[in-house]
C-alpha positions, 0 to 999 in steps of 0.5 A: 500500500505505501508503494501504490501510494508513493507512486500515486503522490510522485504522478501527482507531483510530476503531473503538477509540475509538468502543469505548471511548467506549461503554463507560462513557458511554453514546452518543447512540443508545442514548440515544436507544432508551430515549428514542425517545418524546421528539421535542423538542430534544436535546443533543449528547451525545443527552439529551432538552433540556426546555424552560427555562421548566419548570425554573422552573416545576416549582418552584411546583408540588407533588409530589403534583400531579405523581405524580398526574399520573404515576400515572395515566400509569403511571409508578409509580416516580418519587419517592424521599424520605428525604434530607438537603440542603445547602438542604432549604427551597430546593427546585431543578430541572433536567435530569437528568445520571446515573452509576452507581457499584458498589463496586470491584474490580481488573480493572474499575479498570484498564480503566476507568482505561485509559479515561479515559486514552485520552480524556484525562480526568483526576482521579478518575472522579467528576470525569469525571461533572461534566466532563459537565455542562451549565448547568441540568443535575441530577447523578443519581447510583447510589452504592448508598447508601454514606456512609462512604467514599462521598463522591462530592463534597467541596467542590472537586468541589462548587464544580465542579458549582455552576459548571457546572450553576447546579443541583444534585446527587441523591446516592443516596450521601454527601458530604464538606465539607458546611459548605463546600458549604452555603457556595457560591452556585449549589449545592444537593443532596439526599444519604443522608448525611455523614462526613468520610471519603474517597471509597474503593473506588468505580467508576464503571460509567456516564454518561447511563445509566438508574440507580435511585435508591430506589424510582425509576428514572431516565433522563438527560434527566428533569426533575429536581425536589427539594423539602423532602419528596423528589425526583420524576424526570418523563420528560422526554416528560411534563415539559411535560404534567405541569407544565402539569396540576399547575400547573392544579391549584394553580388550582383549590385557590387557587380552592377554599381561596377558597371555602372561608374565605369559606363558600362550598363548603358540606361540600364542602371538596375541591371538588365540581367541576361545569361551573358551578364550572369555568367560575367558576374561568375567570372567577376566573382571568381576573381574577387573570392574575398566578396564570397561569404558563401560557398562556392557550391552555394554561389553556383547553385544560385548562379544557375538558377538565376541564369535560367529566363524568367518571365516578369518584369525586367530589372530592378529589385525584386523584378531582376531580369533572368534572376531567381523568383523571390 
């Protein structure tokens, strides 16, 4: 009889947990449902592992070249611009780590509390968030928008994303002691504002949960890229394709803007690709290797690709004659 109702009580604690553990963050399988499509490496915690390389790669491409890509996959909704920043000329990378705030109410902070008491969590419920983050991670965070007594962060918790992430923040809300964040090495972010108030009246809802930011929807494991004009979220299903298309593309302008300060496009300032002209920038790029951030395999495979007739308009970007669909 002991043994029955030890094994009773160890189910109801496992079961307990198990509940309690779902309810705030989200767990690995239904991490996992709305990343099915992702069949690369994964945390432990369930989040899509984009390979290193694309964090340092993503940040010599430009935006546009990535929403074009995205677009034309039918991801419409990836970019957000109209922010402050601790860096903004230093733009910075990484997976995305996201939590949802709404503003507060009695019964959800008990149970809540309560929580983060079972697992052992301390400090505010902010905190728990960047207790989560991983080395190259992105804090993504829903603040609803809230600036005045919307400091997720002040520069203690700033100093503790720095450490653990070497990345940043996305803040669709405020920070506190933004001259003591700009301050800290291995840290930078992108917020909707600043004021001097404390954190008030917040609840955390959600870790590893889809959130929207803006006009953009984003899922834990996106790559994360912030530059002086905005910040784009890249399924993590389409990171590799997408930095790969846009690093292509930066060829190919690299390749035109040549062209062009020496007279060569004629009118055809935007490019006027052709198979000839394709199979000249293979050549241009053979004999500058050091522009290739990519594989060679990979340059060819999109060379190839982009050499075969498309139909569409001709020239510019997004509608390059002869190039890849986007």
């Amino acid at each position: 009889m002991k043994k029955i109702i030890l094994t009773v009580l160890i189910g109801c604690v496992a079961m307990g947990s198990s509940t309690a553990f779902a309810q705030i963050k989200q767990t690995k399988e239904q991490l996992m449902f709305y990343t099915s499509e992702w069949k690369g490496d994964r945390f432990t915690d369930g989040r899509p592992k984009v390979q290193d390389n694309l964090l340092v790669r993503a940040l010599d491409v430009s935006i546009e070249d990535v929403w074009d890509y995205l677009r034309g996959q039918g991801y419409t909704n990836q970019f957000e611009a109209g922010w402050q920043a601790l860096h903004i000329e230093k733009p910075f990378a990484g997976r995305a780590l996201t939590a949802q705030f709404v503003p507060q109410r009695p019964d959800m902070r008990t149970v809540v509390a309560a929580e983060g008491k079972t697992e052992g969590r301390v400090s505010g419920s902010n905190s728990w968030v960047i207790n989560e983050l991983q080395m190259g991670d992105t804090m993504v965070v829903d603040g609803y928008g809230k600036v005045i007594e919307g400091a997720i962060i002040g520069s203690n918790l700033g100093s503790g994303i720095a450490a653990h992430t070497h990345s940043g923040f996305i803040f669709d809300g405020g920070i506190r002691d933004a001259e003591e964040n700009r301050g800290i090495a291995n840290l930078n972010g992108f917020y909707r504002g600043y004021d001097p108030s404390v954190w008030l009246q917040m609840q955390l809802t959600g870790i590893n949960v889809p959130v929207r930011i803006g006009r953009a929807t984003v899922l834990p494991g996106d790559l994360v890229l912030a530059k002086q004009d905005g910040v784009i979220f890249i399924p993590a299903v389409l990171a590799a394709a997408a930095i790969g298309k846009a690093e292509f593309t930066n060829l190919q302008d690299a390749f035109n803007f040549e062209l062009n300060s020496q007279g060569k496009n004629g009118a055809s300032f935007e490019g006027g690709w052709t198979p000839e002209k394709f199979a000249a920038l293979g050549k241009w790029v053979a004999a500058h290797p050091e522009k290739l951030k990519m594989t060679r395999a990979e340059f060819a495979a999109l060379l190839a690709q982009a050499s075969q007739p498309r139909q569409g308009p001709p020239g510019g970007r997004g509608g390059r004659g002869g190039g890849p669909p986007l």
